[in-house]
ChimeraX commands (.cxc) that place a marker at each C-alpha (Angstrom):
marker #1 position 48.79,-2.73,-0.36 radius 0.5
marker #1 position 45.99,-0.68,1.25 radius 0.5
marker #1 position 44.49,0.18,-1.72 radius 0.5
marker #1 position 44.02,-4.09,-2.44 radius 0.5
marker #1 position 42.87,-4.26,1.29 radius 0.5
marker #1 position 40.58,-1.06,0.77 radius 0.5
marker #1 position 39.20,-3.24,-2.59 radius 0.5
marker #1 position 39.11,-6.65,-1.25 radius 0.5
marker #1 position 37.09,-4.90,1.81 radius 0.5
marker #1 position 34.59,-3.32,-0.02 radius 0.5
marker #1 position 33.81,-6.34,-2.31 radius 0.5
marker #1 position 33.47,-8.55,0.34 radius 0.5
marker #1 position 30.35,-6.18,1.66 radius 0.5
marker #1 position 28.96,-6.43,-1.47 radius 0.5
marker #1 position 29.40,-10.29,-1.48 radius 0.5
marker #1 position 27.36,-10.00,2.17 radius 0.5
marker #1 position 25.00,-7.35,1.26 radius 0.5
marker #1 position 23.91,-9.57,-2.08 radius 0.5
marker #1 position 23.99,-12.70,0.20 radius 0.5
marker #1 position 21.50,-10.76,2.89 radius 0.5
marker #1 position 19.61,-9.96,-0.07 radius 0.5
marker #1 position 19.13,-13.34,-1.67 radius 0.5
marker #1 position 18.47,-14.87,2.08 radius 0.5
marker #1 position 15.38,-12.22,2.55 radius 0.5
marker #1 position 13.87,-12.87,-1.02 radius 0.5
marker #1 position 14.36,-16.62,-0.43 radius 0.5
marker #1 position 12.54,-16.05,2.90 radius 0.5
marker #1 position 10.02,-14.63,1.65 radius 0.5
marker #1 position 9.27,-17.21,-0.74 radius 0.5
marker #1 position 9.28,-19.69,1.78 radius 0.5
marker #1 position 6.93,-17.86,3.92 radius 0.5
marker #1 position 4.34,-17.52,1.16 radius 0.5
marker #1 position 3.77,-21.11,1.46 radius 0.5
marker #1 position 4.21,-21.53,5.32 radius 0.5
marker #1 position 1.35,-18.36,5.96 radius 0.5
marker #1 position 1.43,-15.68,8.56 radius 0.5
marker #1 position 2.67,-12.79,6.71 radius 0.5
marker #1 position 2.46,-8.90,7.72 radius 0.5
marker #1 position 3.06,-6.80,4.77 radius 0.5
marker #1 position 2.97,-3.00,3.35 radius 0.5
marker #1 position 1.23,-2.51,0.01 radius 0.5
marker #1 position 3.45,-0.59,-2.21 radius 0.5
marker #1 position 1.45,-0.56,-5.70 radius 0.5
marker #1 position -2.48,-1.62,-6.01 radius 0.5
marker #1 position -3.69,-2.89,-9.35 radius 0.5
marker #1 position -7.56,-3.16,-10.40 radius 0.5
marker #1 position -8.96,-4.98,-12.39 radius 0.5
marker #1 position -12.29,-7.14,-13.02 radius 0.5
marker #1 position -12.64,-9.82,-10.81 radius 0.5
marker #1 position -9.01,-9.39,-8.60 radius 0.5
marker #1 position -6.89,-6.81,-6.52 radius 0.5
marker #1 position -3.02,-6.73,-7.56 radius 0.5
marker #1 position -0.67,-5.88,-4.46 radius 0.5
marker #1 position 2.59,-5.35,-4.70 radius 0.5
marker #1 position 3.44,-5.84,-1.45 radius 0.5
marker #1 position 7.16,-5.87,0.84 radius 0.5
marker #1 position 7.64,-8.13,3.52 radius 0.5
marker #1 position 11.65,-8.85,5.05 radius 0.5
marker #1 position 13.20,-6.46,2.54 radius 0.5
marker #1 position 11.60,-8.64,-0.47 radius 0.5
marker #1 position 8.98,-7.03,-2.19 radius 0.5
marker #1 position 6.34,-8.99,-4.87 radius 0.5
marker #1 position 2.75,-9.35,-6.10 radius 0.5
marker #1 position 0.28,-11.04,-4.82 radius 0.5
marker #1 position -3.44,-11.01,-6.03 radius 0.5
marker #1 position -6.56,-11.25,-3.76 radius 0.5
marker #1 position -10.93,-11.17,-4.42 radius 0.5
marker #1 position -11.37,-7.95,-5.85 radius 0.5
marker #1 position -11.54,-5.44,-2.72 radius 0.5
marker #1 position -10.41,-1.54,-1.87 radius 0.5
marker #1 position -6.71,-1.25,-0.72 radius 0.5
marker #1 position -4.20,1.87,-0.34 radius 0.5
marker #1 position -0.50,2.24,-0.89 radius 0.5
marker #1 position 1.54,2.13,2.86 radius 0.5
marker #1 position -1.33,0.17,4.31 radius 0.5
marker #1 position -0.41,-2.89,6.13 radius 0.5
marker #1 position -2.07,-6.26,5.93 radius 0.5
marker #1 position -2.11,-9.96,7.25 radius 0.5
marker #1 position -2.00,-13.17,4.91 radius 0.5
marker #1 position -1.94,-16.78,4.73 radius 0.5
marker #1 position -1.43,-18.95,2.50 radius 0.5
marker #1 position -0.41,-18.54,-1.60 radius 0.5
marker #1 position -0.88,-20.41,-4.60 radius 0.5
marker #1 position 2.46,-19.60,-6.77 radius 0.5
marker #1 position 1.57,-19.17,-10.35 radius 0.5
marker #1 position 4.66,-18.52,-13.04 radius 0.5
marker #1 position 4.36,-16.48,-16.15 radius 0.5
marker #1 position 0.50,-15.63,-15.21 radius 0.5
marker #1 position -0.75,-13.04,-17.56 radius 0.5
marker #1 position -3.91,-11.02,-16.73 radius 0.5
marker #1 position -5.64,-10.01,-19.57 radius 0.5
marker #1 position -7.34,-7.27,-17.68 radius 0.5
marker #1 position -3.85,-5.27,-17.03 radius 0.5
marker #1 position -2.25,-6.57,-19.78 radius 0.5
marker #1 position 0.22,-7.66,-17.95 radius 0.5
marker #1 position 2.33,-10.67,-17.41 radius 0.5
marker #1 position 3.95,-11.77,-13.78 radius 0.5
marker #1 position 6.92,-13.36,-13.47 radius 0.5
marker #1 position 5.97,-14.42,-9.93 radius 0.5
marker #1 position 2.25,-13.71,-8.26 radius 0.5
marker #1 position 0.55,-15.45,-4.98 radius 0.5
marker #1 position -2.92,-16.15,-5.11 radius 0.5
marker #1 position -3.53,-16.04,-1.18 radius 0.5
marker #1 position -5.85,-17.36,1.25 radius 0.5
marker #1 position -7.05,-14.92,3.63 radius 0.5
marker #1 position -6.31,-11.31,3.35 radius 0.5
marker #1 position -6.96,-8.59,6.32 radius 0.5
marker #1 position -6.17,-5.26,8.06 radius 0.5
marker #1 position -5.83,-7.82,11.31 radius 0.5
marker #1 position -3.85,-10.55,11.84 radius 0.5
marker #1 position -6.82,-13.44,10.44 radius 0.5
marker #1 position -6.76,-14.91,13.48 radius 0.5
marker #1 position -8.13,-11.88,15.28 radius 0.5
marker #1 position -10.61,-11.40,12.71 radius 0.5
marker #1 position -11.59,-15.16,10.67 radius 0.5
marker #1 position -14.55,-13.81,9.82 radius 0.5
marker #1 position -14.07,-11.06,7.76 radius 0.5
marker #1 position -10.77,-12.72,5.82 radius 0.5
marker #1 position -11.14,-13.07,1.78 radius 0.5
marker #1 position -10.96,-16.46,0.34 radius 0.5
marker #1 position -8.25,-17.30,-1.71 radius 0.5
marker #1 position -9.47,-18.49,-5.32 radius 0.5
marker #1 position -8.97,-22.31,-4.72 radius 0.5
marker #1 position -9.49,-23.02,-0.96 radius 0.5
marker #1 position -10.34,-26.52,-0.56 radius 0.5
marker #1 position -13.65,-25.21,1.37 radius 0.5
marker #1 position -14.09,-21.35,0.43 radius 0.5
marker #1 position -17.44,-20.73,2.31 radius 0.5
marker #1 position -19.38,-22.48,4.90 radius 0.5
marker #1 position -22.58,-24.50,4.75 radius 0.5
marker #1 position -25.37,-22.49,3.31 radius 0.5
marker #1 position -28.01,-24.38,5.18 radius 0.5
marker #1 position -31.09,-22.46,2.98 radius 0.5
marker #1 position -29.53,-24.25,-0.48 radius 0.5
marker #1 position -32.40,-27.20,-1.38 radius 0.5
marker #1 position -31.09,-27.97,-5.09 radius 0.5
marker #1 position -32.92,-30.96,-6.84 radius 0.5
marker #1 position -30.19,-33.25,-8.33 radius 0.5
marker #1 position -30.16,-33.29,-12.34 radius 0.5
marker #1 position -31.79,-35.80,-14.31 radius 0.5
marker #1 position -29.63,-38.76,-14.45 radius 0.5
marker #1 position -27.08,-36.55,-12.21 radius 0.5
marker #1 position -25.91,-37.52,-8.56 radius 0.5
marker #1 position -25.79,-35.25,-5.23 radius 0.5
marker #1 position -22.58,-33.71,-4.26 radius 0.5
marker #1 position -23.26,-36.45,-1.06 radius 0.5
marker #1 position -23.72,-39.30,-2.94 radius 0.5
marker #1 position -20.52,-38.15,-5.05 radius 0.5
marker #1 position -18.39,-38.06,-1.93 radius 0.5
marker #1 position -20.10,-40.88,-0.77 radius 0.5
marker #1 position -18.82,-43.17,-3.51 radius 0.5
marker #1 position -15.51,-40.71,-4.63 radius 0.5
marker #1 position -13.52,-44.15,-5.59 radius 0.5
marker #1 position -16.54,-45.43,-7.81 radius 0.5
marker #1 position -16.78,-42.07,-10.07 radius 0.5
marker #1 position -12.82,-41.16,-10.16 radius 0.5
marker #1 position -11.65,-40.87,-13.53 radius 0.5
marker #1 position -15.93,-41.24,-14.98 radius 0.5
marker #1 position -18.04,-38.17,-16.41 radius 0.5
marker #1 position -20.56,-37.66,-13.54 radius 0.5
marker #1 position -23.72,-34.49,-13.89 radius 0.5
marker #1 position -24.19,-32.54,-10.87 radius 0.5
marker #1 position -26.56,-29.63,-10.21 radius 0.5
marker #1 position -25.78,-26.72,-7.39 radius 0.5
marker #1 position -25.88,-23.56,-6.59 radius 0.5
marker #1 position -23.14,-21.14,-7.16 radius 0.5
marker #1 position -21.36,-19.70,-3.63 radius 0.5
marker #1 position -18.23,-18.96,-5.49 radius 0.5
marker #1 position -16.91,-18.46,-9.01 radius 0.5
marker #1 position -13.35,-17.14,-9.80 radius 0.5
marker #1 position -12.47,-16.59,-13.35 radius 0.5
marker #1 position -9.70,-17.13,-15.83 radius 0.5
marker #1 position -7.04,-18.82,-12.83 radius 0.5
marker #1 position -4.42,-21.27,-14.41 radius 0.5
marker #1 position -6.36,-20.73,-18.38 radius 0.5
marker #1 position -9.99,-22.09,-16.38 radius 0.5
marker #1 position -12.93,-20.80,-14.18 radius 0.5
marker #1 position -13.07,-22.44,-10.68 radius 0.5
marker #1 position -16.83,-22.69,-9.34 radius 0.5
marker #1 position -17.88,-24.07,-6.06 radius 0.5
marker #1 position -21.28,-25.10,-5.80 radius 0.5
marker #1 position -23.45,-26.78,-3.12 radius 0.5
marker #1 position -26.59,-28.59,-3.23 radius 0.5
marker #1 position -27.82,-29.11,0.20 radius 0.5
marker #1 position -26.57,-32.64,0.46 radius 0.5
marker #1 position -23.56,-33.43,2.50 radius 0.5
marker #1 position -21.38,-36.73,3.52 radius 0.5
marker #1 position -19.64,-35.81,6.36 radius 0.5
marker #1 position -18.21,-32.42,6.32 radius 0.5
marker #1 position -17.83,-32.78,2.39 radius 0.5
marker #1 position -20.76,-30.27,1.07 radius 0.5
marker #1 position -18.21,-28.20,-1.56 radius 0.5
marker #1 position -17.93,-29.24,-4.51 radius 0.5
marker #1 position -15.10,-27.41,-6.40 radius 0.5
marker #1 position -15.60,-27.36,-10.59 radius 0.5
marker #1 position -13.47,-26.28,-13.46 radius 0.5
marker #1 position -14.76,-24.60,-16.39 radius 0.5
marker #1 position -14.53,-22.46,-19.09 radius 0.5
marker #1 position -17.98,-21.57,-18.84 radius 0.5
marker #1 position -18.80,-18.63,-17.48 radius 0.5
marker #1 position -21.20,-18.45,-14.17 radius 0.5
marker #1 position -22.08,-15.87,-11.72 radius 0.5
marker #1 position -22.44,-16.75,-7.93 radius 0.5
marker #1 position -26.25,-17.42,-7.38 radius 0.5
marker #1 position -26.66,-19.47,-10.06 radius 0.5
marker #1 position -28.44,-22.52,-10.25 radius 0.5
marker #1 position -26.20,-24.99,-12.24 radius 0.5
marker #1 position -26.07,-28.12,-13.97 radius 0.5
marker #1 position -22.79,-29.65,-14.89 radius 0.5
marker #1 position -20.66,-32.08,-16.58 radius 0.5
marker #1 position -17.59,-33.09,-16.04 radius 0.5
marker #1 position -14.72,-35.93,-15.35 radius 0.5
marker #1 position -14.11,-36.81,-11.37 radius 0.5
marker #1 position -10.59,-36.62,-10.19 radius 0.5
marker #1 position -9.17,-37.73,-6.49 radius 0.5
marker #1 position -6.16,-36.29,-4.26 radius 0.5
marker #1 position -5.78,-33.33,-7.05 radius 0.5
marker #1 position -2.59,-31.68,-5.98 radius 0.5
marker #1 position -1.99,-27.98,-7.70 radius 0.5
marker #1 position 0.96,-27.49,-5.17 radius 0.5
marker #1 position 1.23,-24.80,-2.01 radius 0.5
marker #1 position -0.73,-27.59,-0.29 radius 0.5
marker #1 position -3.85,-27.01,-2.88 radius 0.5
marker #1 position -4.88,-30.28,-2.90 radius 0.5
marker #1 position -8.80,-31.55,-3.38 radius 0.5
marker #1 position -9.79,-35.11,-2.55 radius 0.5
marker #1 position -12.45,-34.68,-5.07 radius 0.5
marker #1 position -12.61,-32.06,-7.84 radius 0.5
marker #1 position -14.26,-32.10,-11.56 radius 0.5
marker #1 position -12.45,-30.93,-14.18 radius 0.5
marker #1 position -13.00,-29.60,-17.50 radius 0.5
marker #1 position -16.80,-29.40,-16.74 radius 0.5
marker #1 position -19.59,-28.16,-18.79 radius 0.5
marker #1 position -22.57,-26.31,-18.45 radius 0.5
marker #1 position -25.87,-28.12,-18.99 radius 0.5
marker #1 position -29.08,-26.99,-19.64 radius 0.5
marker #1 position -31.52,-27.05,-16.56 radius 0.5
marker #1 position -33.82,-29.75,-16.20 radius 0.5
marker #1 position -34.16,-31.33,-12.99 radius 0.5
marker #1 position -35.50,-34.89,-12.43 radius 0.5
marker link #1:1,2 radius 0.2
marker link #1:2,3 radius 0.2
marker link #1:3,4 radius 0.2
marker link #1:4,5 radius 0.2
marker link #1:5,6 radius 0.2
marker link #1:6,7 radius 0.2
marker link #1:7,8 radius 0.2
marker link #1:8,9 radius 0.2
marker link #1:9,10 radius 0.2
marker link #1:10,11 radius 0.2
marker link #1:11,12 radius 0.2
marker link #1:12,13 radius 0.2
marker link #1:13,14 radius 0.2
marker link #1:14,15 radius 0.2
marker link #1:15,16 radius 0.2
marker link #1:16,17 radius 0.2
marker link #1:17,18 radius 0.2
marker link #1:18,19 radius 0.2
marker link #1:19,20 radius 0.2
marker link #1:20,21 radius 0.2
marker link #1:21,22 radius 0.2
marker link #1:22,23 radius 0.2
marker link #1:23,24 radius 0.2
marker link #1:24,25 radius 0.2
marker link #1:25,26 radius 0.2
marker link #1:26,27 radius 0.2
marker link #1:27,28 radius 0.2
marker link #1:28,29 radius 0.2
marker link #1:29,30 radius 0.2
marker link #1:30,31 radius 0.2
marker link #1:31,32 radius 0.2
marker link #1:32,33 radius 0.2
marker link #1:33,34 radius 0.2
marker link #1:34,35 radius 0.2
marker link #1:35,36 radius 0.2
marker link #1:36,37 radius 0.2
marker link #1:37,38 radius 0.2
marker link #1:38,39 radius 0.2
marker link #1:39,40 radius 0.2
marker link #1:40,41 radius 0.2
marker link #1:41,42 radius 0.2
marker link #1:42,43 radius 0.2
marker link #1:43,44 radius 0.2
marker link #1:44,45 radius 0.2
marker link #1:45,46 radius 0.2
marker link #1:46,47 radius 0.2
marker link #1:47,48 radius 0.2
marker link #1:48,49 radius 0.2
marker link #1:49,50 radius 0.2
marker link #1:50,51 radius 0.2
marker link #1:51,52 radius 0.2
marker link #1:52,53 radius 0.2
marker link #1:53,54 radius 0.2
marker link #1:54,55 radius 0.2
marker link #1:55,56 radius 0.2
marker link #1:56,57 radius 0.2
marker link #1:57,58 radius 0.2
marker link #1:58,59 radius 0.2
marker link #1:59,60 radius 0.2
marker link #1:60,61 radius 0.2
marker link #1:61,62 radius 0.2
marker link #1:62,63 radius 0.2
marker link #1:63,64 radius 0.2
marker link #1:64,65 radius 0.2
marker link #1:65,66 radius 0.2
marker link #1:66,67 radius 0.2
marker link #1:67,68 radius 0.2
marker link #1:68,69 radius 0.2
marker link #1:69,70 radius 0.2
marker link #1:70,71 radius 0.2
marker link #1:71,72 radius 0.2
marker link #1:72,73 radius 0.2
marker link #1:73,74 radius 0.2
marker link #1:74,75 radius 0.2
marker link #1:75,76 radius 0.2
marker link #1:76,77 radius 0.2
marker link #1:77,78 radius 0.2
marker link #1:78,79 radius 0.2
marker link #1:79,80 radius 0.2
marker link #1:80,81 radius 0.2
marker link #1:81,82 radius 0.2
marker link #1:82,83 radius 0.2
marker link #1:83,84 radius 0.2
marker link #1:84,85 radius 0.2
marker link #1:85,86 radius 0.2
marker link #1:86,87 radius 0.2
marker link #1:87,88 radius 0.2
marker link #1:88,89 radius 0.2
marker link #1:89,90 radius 0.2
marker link #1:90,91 radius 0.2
marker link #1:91,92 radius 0.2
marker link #1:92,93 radius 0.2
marker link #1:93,94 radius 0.2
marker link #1:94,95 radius 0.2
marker link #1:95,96 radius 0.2
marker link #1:96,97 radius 0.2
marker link #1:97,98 radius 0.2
marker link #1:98,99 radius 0.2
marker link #1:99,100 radius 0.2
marker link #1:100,101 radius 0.2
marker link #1:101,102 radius 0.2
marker link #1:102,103 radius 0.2
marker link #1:103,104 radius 0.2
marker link #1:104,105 radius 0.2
marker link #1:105,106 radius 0.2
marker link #1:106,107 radius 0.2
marker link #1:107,108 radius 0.2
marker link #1:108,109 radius 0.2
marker link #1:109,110 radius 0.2
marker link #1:110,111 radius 0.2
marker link #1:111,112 radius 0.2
marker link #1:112,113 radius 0.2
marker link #1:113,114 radius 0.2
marker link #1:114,115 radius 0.2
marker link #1:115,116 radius 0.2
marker link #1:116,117 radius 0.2
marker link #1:117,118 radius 0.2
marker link #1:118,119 radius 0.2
marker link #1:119,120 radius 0.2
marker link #1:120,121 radius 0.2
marker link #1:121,122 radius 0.2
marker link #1:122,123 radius 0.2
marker link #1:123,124 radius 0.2
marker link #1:124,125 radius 0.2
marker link #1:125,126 radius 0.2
marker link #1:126,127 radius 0.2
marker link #1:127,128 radius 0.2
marker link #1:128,129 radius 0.2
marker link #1:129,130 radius 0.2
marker link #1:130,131 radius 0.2
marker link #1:131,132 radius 0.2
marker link #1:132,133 radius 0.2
marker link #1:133,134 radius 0.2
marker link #1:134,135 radius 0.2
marker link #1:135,136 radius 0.2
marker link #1:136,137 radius 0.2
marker link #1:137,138 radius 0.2
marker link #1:138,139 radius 0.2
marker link #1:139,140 radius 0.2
marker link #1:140,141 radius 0.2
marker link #1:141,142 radius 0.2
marker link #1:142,143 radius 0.2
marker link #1:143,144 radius 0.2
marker link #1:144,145 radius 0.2
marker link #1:145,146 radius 0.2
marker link #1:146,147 radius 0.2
marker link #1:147,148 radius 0.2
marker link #1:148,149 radius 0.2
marker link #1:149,150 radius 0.2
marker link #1:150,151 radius 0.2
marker link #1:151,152 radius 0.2
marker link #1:152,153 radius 0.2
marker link #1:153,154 radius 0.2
marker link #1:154,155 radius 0.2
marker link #1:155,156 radius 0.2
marker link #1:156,157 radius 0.2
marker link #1:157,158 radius 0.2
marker link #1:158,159 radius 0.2
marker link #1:159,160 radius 0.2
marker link #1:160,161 radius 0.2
marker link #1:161,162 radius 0.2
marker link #1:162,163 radius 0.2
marker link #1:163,164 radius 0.2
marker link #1:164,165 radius 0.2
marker link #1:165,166 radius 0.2
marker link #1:166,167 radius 0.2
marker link #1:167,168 radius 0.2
marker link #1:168,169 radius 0.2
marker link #1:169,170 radius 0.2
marker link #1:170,171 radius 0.2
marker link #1:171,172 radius 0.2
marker link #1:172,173 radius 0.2
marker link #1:173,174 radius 0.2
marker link #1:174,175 radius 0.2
marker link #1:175,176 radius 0.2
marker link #1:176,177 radius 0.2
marker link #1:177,178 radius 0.2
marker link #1:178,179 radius 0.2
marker link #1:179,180 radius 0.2
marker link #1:180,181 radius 0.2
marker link #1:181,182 radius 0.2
marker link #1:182,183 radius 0.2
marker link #1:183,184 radius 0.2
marker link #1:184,185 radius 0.2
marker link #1:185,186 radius 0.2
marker link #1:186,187 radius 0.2
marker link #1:187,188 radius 0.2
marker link #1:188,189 radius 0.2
marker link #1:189,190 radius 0.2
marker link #1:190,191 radius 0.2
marker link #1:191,192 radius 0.2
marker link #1:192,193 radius 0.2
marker link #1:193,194 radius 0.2
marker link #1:194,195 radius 0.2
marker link #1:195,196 radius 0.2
marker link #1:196,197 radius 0.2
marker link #1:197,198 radius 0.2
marker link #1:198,199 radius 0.2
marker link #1:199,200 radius 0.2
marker link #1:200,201 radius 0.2
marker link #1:201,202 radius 0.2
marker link #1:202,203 radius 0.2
marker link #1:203,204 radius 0.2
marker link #1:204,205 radius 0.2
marker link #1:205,206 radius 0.2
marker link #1:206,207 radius 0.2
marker link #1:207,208 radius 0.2
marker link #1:208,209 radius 0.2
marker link #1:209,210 radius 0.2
marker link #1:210,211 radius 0.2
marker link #1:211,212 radius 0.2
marker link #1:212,213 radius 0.2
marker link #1:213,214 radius 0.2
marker link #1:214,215 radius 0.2
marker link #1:215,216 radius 0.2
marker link #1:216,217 radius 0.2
marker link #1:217,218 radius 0.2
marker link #1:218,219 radius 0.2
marker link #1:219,220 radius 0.2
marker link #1:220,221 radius 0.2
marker link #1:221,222 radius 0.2
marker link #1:222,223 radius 0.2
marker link #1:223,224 radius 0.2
marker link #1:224,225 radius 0.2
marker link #1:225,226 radius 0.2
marker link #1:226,227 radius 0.2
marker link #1:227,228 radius 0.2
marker link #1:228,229 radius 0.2
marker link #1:229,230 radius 0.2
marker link #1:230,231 radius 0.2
marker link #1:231,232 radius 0.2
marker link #1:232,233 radius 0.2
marker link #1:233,234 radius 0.2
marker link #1:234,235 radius 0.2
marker link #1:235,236 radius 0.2
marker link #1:236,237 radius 0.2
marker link #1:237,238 radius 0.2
marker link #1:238,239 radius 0.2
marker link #1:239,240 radius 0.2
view
């Protein structure tokens, strides 16, 4: 009899301790998308263009992947945001995650102590502010990123040419490169204009592409761009 009570006893801790387990992983998860996190960097992975952290948080412990930047084992950061991507395999590492979260904003400071100095995650809706020294002429038979926002319902779903300059590139996310460019025009507050390619650009660049208009693009995580173009391609210069 005590030896079943001793048994029953000791499983039902493990039932508990697997239950307390499963609660902090599934917190964790949720989190990622919610923002405000304070972790400890366990493991830091190099390579080209991103930083690989495996990082613990609430007992949980996973990757996430930031702009390429210096970090150390047992040093403790401050995130928001993530972009959950399944089965991502950098070809870098040659490695495959299971689970990785593109952040936001990464910092030794809570971001709100420090907004200026956070990293942007890879597909912020609005990565970088206003460069107010970008004059870009618009391509020959092209449009303005203003007149593109301007008129968003008119192009959706059409093959528009637009020429910027590069304030952001981030390669090989989700099998495409993701290129913010500006061209000195703005409607609004709209003067980002967010491109996916598989053409290969370096920030700086003055660009000229082609692509297919989409509205209210939703990648999940609360990613989602009231105007993006997709599948682009990059033109030869020759302003009008």
């Amino acid at each position: 009899m005590r030896i079943r009570l001793a048994l029953l006893s000791i499983l039902a801790m493990v039932f508990i301790a697997a239950c307390s387990q499963n609660k902090d992983e599934n917190k964790a998860v949720q989190d990622v998308a919610a923002g405000n996190h304070k972790v400890v960097v366990e493991d830091v992975l190099q390579a080209a263009s991103y930083t690989y952290l495996n990082v613990s948080e609430n007992g949980a412990t996973f990757w996430i992947a930031v702009t390429k930047a210096d970090f150390q084992k047992g040093q403790t950061l401050y995130y928001t945001g993530g972009l959950e991507m399944r089965n991502f395999e950098s070809k870098d590492l040659g490695k495959t995650f299971d689970v990785i979260y593109f952040v936001d904003s990464i910092n030794s400071r809570p971001t709100a102590a420090a907004p200026g100095a956070a990293m942007q995650s890879p597909h912020g809706k609005v990565v970088t502010g206003k460069d107010a020294s970008i004059s870009v002429a618009k391509a020959k038979g092209g449009i303005t990123i203003a007149e593109l926002y301007s008129n968003r319902k008119k192009y959706a779903g059409k093959t528009v040419t637009v020429r910027g300059k590069v304030v952001k590139a981030n390669m090989a996310i989700m099998g495409r490169n993701w290129v913010h460019i500006q061209d000195g025009s703005s409607s609004g507050d709209n003067y980002d204009l967010t491109v996916t390619t598989n053409d290969n650009v370096n920030v700086g660049d003055v660009v000229t592409f082609q692509g297919v208009i989409a509205l209210d693009k939703d990648f999940t995580a609360g990613y989602v761009y009231d105007v993006i173009m997709e599948g682009a391609t990059r033109k030869a210069e020759q302003s009008s």
